[in-house]
C-alpha positions as CSV (number, residue, x, y, z in Angstrom):
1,X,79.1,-27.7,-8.9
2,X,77.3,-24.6,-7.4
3,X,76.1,-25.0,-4.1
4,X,72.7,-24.7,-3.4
5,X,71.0,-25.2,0.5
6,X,68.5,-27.7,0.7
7,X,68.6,-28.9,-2.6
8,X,67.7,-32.8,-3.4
9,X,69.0,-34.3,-6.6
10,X,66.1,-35.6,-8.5
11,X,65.9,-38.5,-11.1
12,X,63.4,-37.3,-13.9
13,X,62.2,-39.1,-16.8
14,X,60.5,-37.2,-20.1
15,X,59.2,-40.3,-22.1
16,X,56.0,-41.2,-24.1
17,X,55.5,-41.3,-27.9
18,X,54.8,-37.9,-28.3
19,X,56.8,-35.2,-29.5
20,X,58.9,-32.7,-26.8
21,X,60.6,-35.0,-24.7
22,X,64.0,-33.2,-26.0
23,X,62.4,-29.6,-25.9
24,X,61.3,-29.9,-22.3
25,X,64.9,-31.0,-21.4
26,X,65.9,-28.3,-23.2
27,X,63.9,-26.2,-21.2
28,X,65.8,-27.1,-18.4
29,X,69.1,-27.0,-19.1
30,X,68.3,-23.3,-20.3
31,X,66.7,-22.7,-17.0
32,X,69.7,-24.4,-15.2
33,X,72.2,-22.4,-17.3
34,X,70.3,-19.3,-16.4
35,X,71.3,-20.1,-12.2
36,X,74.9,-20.7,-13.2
37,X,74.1,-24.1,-12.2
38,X,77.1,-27.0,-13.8
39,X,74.7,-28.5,-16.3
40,X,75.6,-30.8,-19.5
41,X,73.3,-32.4,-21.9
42,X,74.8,-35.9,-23.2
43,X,73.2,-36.8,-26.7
44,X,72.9,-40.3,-27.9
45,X,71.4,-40.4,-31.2
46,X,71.9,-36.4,-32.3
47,X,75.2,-37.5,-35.1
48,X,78.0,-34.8,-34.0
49,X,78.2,-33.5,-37.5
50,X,74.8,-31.6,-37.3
51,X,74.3,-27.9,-36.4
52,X,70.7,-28.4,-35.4
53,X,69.1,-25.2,-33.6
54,X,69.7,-26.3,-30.1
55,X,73.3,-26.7,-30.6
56,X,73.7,-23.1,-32.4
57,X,71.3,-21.9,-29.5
58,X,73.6,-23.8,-27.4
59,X,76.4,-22.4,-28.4
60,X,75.4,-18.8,-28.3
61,X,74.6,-19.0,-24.5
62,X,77.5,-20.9,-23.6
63,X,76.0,-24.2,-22.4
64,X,77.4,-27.2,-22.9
65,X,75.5,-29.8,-25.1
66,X,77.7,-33.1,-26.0
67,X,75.9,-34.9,-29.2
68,X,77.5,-38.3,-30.3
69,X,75.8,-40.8,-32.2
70,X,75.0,-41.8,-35.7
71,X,71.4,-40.1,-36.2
72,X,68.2,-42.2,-36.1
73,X,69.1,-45.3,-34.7
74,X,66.7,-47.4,-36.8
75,X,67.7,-46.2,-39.7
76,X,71.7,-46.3,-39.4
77,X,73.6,-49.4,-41.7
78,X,76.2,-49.5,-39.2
79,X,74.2,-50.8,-36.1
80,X,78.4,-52.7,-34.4
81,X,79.2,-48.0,-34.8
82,X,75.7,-46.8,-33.9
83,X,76.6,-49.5,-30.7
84,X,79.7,-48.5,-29.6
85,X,79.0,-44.8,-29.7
86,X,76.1,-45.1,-27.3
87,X,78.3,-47.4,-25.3
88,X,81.1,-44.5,-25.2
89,X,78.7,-42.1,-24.8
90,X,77.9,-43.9,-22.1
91,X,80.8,-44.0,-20.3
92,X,81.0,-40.0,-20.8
93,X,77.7,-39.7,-18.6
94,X,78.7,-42.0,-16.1
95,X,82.2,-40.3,-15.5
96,X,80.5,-36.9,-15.5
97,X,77.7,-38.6,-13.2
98,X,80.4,-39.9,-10.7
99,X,82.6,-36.8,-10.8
100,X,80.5,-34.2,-8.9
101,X,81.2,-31.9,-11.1
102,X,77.4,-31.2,-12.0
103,X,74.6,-29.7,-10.8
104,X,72.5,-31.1,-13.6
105,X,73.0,-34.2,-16.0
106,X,71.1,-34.7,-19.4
107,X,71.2,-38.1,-20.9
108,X,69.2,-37.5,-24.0
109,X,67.3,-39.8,-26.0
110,X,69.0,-42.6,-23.6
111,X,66.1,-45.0,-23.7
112,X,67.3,-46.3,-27.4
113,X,70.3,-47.0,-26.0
114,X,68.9,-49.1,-23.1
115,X,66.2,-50.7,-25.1
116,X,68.7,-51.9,-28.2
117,X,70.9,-53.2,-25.0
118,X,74.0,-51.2,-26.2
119,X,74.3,-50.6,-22.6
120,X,73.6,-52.2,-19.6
121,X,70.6,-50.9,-17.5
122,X,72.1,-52.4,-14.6
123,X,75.2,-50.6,-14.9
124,X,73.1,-47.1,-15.5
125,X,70.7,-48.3,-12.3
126,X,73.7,-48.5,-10.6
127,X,75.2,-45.5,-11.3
128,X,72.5,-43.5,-10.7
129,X,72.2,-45.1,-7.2
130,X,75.6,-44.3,-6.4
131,X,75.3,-40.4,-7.7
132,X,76.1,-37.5,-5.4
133,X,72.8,-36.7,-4.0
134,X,72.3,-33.4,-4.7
135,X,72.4,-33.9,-8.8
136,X,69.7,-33.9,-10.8
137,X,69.4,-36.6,-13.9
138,X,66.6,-35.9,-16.5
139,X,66.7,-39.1,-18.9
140,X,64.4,-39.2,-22.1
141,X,63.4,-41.5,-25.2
142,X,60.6,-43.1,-25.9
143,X,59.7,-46.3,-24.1
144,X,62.0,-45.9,-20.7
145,X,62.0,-48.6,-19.0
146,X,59.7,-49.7,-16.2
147,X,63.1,-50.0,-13.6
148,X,63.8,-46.1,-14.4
149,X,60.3,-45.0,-14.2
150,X,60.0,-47.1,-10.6
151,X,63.2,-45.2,-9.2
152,X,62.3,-41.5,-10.8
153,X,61.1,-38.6,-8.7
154,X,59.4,-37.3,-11.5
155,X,57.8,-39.1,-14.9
156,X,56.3,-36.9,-17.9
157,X,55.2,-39.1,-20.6
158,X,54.5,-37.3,-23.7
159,X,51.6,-38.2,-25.7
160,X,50.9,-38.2,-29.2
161,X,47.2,-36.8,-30.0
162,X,48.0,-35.6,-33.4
163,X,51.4,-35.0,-35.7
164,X,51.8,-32.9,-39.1
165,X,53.6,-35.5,-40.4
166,X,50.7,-37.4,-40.6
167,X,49.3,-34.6,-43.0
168,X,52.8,-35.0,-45.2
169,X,54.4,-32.0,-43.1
170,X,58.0,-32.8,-43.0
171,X,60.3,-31.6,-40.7
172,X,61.2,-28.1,-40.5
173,X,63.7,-25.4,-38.7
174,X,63.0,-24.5,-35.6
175,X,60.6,-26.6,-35.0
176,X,61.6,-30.4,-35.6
177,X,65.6,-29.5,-35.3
């Protein structure tokens, strides 16, 4: 962890059904990486077998972006795996949470998690309660819930106004991954 004067850890939230929540957080772990600050990005639906562009990106720059889970949640067969890797994952971000090792904690895509109840939000409201008080949490997904938005410092809620999927676009490099 770097030290920085004056700093107070913030609880942020990127949520909303509209597209970027990841991007943004993105965004800041670049910009965190960029101050030599201790940042890690925790992914829980991103499977660990994919080489999507953040992670080459990631890898490039040296910052530190820890995917495990079994893709798109609502599509998976295996919902007992997809359920224990969150729950794992979980336990990752809460160790790295309680170490003080960070300056800067991304728990990506961490609302499916909640909402499916693979893990407790009372454990995760706990633990963020109990963080070192200068470290920053950015959580996103889509529907966060209402506890985590009460307790954040800072809520963006993406909003969909139009997609090109809805036009047949599919997904494409870069862009979507």
């Amino acid at each position: 962890m770097h030290s920085i004067k004056n700093k107070h850890g913030l609880l942020m939230i990127n949520t909303g059904d509209g597209k970027g929540k990841t991007t943004a957080a993105l965004g800041l772990l670049l910009r965190a990486g960029g101050w030599d600050l201790g940042v890690v990005m925790f992914q829980f639906i991103k499977d660990t077998r994919l080489a999507t562009g953040e992670h080459r990106a990631a890898r490039k720059l040296g910052l530190d972006i820890r995917p495990l889970g079994t893709g798109f949640t609502w599509k998976t067969k295996d919902k007992a795996k997809a359920e224990n890797m969150a729950l794992e994952q979980w336990i990752r971000c809460q160790e790295a949470i309680l170490s003080g090792q960070f300056d800067m904690i991304i728990m990506d895509e961490v609302s499916y998690a909640l909402n499916n109840a693979w893990i407790p939000l009372s454990e995760v409201v706990d633990t963020i309660q109990r963080r070192p008080p200068e470290l920053h949490l950015l959580l996103t997904g889509r529907d966060m819930p209402a506890q985590l938005r009460e307790m954040a410092d800072l809520v963006t809620e993406m909003k969909e106004v139009k997609h090109h999927y809805q036009r047949g676009i599919k997904a494409q490099k870069g862009i979507e991954y």
